[in-house]
C-alpha positions as a LaTeX table, in Angstrom:
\begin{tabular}{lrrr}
\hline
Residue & $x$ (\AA) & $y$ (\AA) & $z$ (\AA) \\
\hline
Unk1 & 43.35 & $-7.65$ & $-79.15$ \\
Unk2 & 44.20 & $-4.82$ & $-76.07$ \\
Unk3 & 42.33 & $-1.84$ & $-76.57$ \\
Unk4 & 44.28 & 1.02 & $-77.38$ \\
Unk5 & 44.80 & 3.31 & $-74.67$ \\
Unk6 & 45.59 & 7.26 & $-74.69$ \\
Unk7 & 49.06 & 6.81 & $-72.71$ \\
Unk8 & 49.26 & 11.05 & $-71.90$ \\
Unk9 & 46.13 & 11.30 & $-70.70$ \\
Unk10 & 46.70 & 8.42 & $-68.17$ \\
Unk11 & 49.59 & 10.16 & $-67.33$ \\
Unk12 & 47.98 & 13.33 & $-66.92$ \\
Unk13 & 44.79 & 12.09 & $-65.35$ \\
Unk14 & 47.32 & 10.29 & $-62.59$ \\
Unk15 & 49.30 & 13.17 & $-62.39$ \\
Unk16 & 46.34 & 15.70 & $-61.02$ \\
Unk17 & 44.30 & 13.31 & $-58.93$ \\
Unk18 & 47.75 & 12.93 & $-57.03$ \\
Unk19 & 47.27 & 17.11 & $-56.77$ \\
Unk20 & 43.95 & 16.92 & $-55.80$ \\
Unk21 & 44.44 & 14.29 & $-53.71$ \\
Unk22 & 47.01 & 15.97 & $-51.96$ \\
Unk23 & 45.02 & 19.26 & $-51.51$ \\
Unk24 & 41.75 & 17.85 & $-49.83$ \\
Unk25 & 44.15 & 16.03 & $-47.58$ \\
Unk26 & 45.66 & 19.26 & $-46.80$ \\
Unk27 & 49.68 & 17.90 & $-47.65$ \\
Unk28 & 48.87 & 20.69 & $-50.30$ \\
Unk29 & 47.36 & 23.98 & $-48.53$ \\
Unk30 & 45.07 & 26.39 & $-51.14$ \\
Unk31 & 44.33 & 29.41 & $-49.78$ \\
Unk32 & 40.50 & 30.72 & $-49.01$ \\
Unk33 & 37.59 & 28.71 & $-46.85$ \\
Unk34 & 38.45 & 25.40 & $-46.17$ \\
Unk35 & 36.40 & 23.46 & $-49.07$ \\
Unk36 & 36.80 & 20.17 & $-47.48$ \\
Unk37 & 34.80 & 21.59 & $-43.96$ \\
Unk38 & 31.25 & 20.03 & $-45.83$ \\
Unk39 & 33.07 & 16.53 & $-45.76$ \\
Unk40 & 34.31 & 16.49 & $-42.43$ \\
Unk41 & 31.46 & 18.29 & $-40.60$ \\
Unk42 & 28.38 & 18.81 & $-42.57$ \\
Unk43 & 28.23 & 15.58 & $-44.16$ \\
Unk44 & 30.14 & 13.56 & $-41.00$ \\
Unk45 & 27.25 & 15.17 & $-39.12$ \\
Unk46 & 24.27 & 13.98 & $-41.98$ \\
Unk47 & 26.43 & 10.47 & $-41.73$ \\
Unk48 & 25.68 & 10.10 & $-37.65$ \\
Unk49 & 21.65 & 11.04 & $-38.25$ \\
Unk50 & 21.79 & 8.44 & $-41.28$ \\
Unk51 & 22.79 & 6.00 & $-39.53$ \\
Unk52 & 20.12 & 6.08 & $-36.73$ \\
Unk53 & 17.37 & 5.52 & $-39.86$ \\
Unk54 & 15.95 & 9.13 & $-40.44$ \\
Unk55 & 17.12 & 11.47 & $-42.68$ \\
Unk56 & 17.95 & 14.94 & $-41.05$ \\
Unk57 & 14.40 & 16.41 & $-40.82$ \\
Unk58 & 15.45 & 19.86 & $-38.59$ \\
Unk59 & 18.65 & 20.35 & $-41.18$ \\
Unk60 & 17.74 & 23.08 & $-43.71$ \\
Unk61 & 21.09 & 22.19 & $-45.42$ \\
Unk62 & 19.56 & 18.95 & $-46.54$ \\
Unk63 & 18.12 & 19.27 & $-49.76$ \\
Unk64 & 18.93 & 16.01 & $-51.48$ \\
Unk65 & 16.86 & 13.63 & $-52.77$ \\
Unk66 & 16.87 & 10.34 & $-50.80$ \\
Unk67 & 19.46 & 8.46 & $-52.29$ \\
Unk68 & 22.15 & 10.65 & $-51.48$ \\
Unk69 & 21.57 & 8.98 & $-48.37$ \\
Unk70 & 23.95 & 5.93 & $-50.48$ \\
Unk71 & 26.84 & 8.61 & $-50.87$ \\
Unk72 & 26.78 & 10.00 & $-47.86$ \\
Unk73 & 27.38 & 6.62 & $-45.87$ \\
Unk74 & 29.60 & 5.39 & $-48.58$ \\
Unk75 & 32.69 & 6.14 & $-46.32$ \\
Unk76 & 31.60 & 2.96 & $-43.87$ \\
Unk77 & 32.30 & 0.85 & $-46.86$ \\
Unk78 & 36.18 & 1.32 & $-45.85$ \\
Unk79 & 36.12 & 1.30 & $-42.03$ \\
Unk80 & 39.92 & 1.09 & $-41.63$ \\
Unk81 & 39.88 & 5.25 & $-42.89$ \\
Unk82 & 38.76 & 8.29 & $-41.44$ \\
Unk83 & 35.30 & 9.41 & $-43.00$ \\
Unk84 & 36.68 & 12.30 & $-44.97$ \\
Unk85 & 39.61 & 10.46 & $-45.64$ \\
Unk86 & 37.25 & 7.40 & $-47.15$ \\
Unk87 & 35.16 & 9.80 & $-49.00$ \\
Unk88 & 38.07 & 11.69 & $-50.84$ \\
Unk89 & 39.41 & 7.96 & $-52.43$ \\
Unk90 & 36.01 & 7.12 & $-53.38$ \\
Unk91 & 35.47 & 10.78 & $-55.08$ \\
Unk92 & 38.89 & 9.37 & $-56.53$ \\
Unk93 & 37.39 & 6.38 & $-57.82$ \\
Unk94 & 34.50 & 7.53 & $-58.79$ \\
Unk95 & 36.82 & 10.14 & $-60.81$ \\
Unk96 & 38.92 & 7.13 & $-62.00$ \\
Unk97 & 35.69 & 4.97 & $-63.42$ \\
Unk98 & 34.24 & 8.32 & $-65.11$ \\
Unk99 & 37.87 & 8.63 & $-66.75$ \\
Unk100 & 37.93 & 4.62 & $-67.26$ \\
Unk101 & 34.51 & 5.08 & $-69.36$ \\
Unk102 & 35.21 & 7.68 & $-71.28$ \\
Unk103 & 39.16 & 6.18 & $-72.68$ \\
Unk104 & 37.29 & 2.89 & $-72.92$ \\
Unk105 & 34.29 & 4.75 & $-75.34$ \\
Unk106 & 37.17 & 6.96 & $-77.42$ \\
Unk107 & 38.27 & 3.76 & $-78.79$ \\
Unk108 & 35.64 & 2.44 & $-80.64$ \\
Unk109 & 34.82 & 3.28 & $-84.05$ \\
Unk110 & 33.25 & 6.56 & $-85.19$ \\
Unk111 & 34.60 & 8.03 & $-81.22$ \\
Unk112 & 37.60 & 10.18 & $-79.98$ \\
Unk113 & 39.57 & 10.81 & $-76.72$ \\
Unk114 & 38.15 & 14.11 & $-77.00$ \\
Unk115 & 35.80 & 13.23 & $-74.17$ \\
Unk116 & 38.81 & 11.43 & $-72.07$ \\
Unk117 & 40.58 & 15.58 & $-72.27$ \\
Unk118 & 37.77 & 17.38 & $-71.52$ \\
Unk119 & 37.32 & 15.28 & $-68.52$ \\
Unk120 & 40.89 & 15.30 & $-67.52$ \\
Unk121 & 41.55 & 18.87 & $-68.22$ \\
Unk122 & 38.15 & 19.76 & $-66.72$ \\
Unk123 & 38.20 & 18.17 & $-63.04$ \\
Unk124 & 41.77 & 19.62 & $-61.85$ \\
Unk125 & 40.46 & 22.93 & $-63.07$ \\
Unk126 & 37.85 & 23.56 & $-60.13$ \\
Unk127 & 40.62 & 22.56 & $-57.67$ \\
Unk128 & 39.62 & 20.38 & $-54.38$ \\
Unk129 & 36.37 & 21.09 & $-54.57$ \\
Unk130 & 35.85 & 18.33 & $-57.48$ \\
Unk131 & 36.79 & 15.58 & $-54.41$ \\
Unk132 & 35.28 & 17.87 & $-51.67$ \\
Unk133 & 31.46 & 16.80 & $-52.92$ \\
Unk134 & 29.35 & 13.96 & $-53.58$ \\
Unk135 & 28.66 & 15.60 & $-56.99$ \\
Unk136 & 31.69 & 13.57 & $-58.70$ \\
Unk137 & 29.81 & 10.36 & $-57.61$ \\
Unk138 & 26.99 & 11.33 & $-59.58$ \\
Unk139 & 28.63 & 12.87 & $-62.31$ \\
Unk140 & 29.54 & 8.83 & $-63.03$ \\
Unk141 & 26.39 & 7.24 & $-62.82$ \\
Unk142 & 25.59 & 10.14 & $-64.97$ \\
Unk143 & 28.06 & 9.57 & $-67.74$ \\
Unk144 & 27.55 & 6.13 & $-67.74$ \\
Unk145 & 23.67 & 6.20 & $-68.48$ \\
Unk146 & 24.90 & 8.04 & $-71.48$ \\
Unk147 & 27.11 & 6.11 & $-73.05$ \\
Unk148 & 24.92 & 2.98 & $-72.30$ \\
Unk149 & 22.33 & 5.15 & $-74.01$ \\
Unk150 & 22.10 & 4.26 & $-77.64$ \\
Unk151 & 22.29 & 0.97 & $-77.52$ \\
Unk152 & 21.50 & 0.08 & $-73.86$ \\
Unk153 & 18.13 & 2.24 & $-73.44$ \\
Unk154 & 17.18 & 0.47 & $-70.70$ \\
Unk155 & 19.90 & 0.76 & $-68.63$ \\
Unk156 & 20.57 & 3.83 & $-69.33$ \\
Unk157 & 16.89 & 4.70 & $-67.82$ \\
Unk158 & 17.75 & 2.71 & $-64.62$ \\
Unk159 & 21.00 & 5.00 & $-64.09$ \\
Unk160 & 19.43 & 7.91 & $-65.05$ \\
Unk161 & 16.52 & 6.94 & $-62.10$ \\
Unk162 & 18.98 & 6.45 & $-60.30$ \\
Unk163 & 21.01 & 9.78 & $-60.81$ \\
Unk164 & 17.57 & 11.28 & $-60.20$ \\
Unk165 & 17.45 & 10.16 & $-57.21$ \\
Unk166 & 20.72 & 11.33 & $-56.19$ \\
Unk167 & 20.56 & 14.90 & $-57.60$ \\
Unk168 & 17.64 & 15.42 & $-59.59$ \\
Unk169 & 19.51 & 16.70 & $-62.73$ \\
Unk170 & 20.38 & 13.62 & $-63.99$ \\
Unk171 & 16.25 & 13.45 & $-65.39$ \\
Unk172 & 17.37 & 15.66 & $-68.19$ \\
Unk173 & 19.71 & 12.95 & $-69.72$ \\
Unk174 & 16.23 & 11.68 & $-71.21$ \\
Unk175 & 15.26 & 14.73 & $-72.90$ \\
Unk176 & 17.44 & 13.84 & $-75.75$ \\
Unk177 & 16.43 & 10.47 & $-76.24$ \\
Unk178 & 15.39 & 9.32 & $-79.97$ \\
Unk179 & 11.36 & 9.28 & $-80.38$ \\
Unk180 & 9.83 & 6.23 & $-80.34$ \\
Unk181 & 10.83 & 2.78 & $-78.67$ \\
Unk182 & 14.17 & 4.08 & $-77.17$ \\
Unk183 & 11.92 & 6.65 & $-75.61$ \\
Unk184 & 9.22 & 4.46 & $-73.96$ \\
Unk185 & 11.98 & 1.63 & $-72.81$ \\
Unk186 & 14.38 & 4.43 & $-71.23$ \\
Unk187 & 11.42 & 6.87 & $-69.92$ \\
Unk188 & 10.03 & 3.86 & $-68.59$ \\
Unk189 & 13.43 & 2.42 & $-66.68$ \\
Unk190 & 14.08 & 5.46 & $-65.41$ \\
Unk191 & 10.15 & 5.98 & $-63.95$ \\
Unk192 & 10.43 & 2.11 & $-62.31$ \\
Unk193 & 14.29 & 2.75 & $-61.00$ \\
Unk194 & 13.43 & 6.13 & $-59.49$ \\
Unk195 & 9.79 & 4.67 & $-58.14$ \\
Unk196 & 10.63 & 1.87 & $-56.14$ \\
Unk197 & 13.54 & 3.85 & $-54.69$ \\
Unk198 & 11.02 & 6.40 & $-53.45$ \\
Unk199 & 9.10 & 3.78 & $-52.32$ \\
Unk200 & 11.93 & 1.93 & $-50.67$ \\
Unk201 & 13.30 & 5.36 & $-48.97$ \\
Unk202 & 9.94 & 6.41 & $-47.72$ \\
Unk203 & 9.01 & 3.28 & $-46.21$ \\
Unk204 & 12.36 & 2.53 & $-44.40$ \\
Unk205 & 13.48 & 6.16 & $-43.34$ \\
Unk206 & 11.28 & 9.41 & $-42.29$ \\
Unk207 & 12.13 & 12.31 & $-44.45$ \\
Unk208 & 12.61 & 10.61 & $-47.87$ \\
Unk209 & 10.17 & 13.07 & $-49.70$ \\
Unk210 & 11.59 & 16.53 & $-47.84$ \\
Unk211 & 13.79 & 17.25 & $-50.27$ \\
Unk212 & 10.58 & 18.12 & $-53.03$ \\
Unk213 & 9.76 & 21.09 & $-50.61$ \\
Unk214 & 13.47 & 22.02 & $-49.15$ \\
Unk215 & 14.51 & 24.87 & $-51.52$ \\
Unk216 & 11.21 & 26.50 & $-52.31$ \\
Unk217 & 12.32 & 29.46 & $-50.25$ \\
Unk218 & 16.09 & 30.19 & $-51.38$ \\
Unk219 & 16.87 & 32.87 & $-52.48$ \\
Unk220 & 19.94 & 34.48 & $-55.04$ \\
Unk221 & 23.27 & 33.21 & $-53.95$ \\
Unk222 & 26.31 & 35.29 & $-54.88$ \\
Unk223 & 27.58 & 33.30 & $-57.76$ \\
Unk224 & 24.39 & 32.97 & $-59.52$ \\
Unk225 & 23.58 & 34.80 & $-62.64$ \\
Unk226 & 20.96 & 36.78 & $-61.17$ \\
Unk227 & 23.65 & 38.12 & $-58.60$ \\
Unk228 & 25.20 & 40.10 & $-61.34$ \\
Unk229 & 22.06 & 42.28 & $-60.56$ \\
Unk230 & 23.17 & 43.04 & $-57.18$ \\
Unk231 & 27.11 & 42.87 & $-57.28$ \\
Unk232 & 27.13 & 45.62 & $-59.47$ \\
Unk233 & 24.10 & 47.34 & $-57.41$ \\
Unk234 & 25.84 & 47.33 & $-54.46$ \\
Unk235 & 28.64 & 49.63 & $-56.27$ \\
Unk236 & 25.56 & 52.27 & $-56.42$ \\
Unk237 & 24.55 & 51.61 & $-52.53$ \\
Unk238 & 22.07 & 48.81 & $-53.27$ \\
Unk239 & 21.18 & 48.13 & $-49.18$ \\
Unk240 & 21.27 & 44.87 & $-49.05$ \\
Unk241 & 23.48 & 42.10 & $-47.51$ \\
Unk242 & 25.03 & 38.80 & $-47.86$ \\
Unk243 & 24.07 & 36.08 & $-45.41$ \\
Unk244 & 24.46 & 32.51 & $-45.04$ \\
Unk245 & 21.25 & 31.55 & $-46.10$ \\
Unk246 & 20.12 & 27.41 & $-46.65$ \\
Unk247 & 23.62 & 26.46 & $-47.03$ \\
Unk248 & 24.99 & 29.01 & $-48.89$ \\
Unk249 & 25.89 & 32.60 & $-49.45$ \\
Unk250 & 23.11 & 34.36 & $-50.83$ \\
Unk251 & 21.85 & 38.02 & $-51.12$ \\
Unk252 & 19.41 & 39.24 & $-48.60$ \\
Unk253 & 17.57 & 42.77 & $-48.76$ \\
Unk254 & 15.45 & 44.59 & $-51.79$ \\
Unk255 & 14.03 & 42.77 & $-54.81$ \\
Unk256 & 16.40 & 39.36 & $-54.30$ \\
Unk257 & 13.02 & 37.88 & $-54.66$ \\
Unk258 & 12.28 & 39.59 & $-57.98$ \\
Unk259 & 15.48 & 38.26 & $-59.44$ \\
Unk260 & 14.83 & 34.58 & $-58.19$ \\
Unk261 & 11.78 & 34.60 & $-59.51$ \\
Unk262 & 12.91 & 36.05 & $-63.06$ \\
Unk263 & 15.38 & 33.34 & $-62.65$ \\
Unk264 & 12.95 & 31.02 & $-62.42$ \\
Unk265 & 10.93 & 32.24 & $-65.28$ \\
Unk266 & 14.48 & 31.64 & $-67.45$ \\
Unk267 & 14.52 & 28.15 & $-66.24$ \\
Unk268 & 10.95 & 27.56 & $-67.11$ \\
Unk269 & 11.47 & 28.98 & $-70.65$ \\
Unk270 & 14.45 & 26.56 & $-71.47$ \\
Unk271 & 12.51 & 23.92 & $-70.36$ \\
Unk272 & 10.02 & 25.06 & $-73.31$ \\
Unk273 & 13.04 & 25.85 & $-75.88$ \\
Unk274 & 14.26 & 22.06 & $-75.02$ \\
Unk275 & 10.28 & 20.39 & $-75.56$ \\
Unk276 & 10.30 & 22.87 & $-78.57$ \\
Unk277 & 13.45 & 21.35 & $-79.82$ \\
Unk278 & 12.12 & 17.77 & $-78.78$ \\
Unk279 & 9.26 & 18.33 & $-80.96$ \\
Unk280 & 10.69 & 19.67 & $-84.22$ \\
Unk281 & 13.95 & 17.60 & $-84.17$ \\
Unk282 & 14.28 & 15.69 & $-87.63$ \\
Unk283 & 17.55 & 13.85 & $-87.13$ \\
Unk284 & 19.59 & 11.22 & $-84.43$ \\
Unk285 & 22.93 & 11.29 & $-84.86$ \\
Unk286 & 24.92 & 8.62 & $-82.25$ \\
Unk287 & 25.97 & 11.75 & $-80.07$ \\
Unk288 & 22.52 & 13.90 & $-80.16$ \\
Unk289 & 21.63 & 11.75 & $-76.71$ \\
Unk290 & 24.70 & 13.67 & $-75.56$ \\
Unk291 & 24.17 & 16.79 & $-76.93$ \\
Unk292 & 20.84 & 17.25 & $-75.72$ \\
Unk293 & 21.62 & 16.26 & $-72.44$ \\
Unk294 & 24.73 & 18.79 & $-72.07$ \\
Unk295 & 22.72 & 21.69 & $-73.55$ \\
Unk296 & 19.87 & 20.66 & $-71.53$ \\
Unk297 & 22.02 & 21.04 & $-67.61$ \\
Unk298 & 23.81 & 23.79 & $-69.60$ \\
Unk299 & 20.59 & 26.02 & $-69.81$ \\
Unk300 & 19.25 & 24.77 & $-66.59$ \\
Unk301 & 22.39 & 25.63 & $-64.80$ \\
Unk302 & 23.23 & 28.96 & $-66.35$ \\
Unk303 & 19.73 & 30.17 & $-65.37$ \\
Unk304 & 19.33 & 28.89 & $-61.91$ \\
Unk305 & 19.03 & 31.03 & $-58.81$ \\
Unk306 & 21.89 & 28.51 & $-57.28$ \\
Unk307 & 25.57 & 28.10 & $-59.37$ \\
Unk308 & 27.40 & 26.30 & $-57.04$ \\
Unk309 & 31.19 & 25.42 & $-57.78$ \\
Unk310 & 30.56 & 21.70 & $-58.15$ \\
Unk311 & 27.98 & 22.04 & $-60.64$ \\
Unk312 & 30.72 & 22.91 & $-63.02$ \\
Unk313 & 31.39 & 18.57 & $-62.69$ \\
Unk314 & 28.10 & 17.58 & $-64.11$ \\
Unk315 & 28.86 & 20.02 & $-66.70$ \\
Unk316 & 31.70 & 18.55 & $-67.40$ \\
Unk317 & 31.27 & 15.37 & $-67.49$ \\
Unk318 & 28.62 & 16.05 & $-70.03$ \\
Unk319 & 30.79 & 18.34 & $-72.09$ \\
Unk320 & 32.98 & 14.89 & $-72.03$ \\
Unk321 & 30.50 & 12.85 & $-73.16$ \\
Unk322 & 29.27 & 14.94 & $-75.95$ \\
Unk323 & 32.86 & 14.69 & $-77.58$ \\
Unk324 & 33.44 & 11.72 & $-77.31$ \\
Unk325 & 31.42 & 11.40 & $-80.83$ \\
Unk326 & 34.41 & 12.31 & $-83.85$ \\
Unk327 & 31.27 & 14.22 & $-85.20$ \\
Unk328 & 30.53 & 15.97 & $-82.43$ \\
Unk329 & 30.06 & 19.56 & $-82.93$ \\
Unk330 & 30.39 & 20.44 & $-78.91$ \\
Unk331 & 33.94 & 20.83 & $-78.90$ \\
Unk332 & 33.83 & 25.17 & $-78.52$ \\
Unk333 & 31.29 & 25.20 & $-76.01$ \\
Unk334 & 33.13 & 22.16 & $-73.78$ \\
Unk335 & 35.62 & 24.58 & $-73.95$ \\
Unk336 & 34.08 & 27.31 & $-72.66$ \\
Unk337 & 33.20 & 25.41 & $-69.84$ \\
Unk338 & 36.61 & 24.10 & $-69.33$ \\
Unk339 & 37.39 & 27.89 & $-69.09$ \\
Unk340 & 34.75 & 28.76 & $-66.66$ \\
Unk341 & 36.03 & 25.58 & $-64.40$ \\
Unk342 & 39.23 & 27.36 & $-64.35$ \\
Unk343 & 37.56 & 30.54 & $-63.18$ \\
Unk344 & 35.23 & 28.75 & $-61.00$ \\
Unk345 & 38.61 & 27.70 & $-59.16$ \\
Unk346 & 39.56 & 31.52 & $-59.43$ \\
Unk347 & 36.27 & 32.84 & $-57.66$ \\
Unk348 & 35.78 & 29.79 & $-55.30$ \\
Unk349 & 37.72 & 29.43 & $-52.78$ \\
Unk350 & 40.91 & 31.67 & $-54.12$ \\
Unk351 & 38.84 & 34.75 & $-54.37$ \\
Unk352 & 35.51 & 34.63 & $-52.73$ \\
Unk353 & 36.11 & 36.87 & $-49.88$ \\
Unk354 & 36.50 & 39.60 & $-52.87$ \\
Unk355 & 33.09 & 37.81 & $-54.31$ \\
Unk356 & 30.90 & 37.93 & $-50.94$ \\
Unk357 & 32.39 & 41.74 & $-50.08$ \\
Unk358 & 31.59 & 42.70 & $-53.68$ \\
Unk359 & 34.82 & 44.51 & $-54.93$ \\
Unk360 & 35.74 & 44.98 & $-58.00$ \\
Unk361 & 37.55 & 41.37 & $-58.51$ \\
Unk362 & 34.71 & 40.00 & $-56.68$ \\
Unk363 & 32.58 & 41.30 & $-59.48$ \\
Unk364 & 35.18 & 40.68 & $-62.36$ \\
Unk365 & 35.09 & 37.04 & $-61.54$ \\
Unk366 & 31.53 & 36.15 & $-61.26$ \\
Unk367 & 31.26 & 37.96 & $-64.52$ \\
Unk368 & 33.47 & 36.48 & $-66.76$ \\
Unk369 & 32.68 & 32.62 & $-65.41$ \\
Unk370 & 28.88 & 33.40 & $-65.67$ \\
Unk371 & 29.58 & 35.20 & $-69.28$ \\
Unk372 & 31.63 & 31.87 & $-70.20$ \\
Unk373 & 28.44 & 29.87 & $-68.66$ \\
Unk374 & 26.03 & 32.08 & $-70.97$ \\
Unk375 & 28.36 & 31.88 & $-74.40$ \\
Unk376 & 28.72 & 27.68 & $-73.59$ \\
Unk377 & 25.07 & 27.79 & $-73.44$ \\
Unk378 & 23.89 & 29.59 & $-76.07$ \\
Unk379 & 26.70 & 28.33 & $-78.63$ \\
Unk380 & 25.74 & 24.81 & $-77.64$ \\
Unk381 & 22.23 & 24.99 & $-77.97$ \\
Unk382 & 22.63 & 26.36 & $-81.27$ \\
Unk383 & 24.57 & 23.80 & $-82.73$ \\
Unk384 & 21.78 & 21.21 & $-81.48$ \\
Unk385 & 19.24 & 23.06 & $-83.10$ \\
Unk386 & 21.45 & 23.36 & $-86.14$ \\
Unk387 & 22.43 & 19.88 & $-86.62$ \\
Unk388 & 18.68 & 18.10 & $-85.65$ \\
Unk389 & 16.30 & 20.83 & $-86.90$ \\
Unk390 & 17.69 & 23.26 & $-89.70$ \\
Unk391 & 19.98 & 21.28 & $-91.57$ \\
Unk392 & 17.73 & 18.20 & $-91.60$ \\
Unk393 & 14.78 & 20.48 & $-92.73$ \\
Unk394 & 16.77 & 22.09 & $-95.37$ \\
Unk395 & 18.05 & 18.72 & $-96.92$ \\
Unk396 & 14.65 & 17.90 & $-97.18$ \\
Unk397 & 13.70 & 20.87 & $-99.06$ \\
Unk398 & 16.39 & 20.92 & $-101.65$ \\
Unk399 & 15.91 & 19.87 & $-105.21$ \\
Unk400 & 17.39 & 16.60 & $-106.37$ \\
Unk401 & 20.19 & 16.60 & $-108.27$ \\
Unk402 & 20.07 & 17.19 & $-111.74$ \\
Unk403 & 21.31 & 14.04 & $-112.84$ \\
Unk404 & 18.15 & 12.17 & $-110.47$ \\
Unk405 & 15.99 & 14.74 & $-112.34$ \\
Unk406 & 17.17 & 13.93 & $-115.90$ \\
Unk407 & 16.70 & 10.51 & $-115.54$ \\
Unk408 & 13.31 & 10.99 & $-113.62$ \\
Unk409 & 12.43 & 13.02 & $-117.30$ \\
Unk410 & 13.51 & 10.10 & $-119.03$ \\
Unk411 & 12.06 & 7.63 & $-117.49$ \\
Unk412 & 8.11 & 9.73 & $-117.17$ \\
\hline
\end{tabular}
């Protein structure tokens, strides 16, 4: 029997990668920086020191872990195209598997295509910066390891290992997994995957390990949440600057480093919340793998001192994932993030000159996507909470029924 297949979203899905195809090619011009300039010169350049065997140890832009090495060469695996060229149509097929996996899991029982339109709607909606970064690559291996997950723990610990070692992040997938076995077979997958990898890396190229020290000394950058501090301090003279700073645009001058480190401190308390959360969690529903995972990037991302416009693809593909599940409860907060994709597009690249000289749009922007960022977050992470630790706990509690207790009188 042919699996059933969601006929407007293949349309639709077809409809915008032809867009976005046509934009990073530049057939289609979009106004602001060029977005595709880190394909054809920052990571053409990473792809000539790769090839020599090193990874780019004088590069302070580097700050991947070592298997993003893999995506950054993955353009020689179609010699007959230009690099950037070859990397946009695998971004597209990375895109197209992601989409593949997510129609494929909305047909089984107890699942929607949910997931398949949040991922369809969500990609478009950040413009050609979704095919202008590796992150779309991962964002696959990503959602796969997930929906291998509950019945595949072991392989979904070997993609999440390997994830990790394309983009760290992926390591939170297994903060949702169900205690016990499915724990220790996953955790353990993901420790051997991600170990002989680093072992692997280290041994054949120099540089493997930078990455664990590159970003210790970064500072706010201008789309962050903690840059909310400054954008609207600069409308009272704050002195400070914006410079390009590791990479990115990031404010420079007076107490930046007492908002990264209160940034920090945020991050470091939803990593408690989430072990909290771990530890008094009562129920596993099919999609609570998901859910943790999309709460857990959720709070990780909202609080960072970095929010760069391709994080808003790991988000999403997360947000897909998570409603997938018919009993999901995600479906507001994928939303929101579906929204703040759109205004992602909006600040980044449409509008960031007004975000980097700080005017009023500039400021309007950053605070409505970072507001959407903080509502996903929060509204997500209480649903988890809800649906694993309160309603659980308060089934528990409840009296029987009165017929179980009339017949437990009759029967004592």
């Amino acid at each position: 029997m042919m699996p059933r297949i969601p006929v407007p979203a293949v349309l639709v899905w077809a409809a915008t990668r032809a867009l976005l195809l046509l934009c990073v090619l530049k057939v289609i011009t979009v106004p602001g920086p060029d977005v595709t300039s880190d394909v054809s010169v920052i990571y053409r350049n990473w792809y000539g020191v790769l090839r020599t065997g090193t990874f780019p140890l004088d590069d302070v832009t580097w700050q991947y872990p070592p298997a993003a090495a893999g995506a950054i060469l993955s353009p020689a695996l179609l010699p007959f195209l230009s690099y950037a060229t070859a990397f946009f149509v695998l971004a597209l097929l990375a895109d197209a598997l992601t989409f593949g996996l997510l129609v494929y899991a909305g047909g089984r029982p107890g699942r929607s295509w949910r997931g398949a339109w949040v991922w369809v709607a969500g990609v478009p909606l950040l413009g050609p910066t979704a095919y202008a970064r590796y992150d779309v690559m991962v964002t696959a291996v990503a959602v796969a390891a997930l929906l291998a997950g509950a019945r595949h723990p072991r392989v979904m610990g070997a993609l999440t290992g390997l994830g990790a070692l394309l983009k760290v992040w992926p390591l939170l997938l297994l903060l949702g997994t169900r205690r016990g076995r499915v724990t220790r077979v996953s955790w353990g997958s993901a420790a051997l995957t991600s170990g002989a990898l680093v072992v692997a890396f280290a041994a054949a190229m120099p540089g493997a390990l930078d990455f664990l020290t590159s970003q210790r000394d970064r500072g706010t950058e201008v789309e962050s949440l903690g840059a909310l501090v400054f954008h609207v301090a600069r409308q009272f003279g704050w002195p400070g600057s914006v410079g390009l700073n590791y990479g990115s645009m990031e404010f420079l001058g007076p107490y930046v480093n007492v908002v990264s480190v209160v940034a920090q401190v945020l991050t470091m308390l939803a990593f408690a919340w989430l072990l909290m959360w771990r530890l008094r969690a009562r129920a596993w529903a099919p999609g609570t793998l998901a859910d943790a995972a999309f709460v857990a990037v959720l709070l990780f991302t909202t609080t960072s001192r970095v929010i760069s416009p391709q994080y808003m693809l790991w988000l999403t593909g997360l947000a897909a994932v998570s409603t997938v599940f018919s009993a999901s409860r995600m479906t507001p907060p994928a939303c929101l993030v579906v929204a703040a994709s759109l205004v992602t597009f909006l600040e980044f690249p449409l509008g960031f000159g007004h975000v980097v000289y700080g005017d009023g749009l500039g400021l309007a922007l950053i605070l409505v996507r970072n507001g959407l960022l903080v509502a996903a977050s929060l509204t997500a992470a209480g649903r988890l909470w809800r649906q694993t630790v309160t309603e659980p706990r308060t089934r528990e509690q409840a009296p029987p029924p009165r017929a179980a207790r009339d017949e437990t009188l009759l029967t004592s």
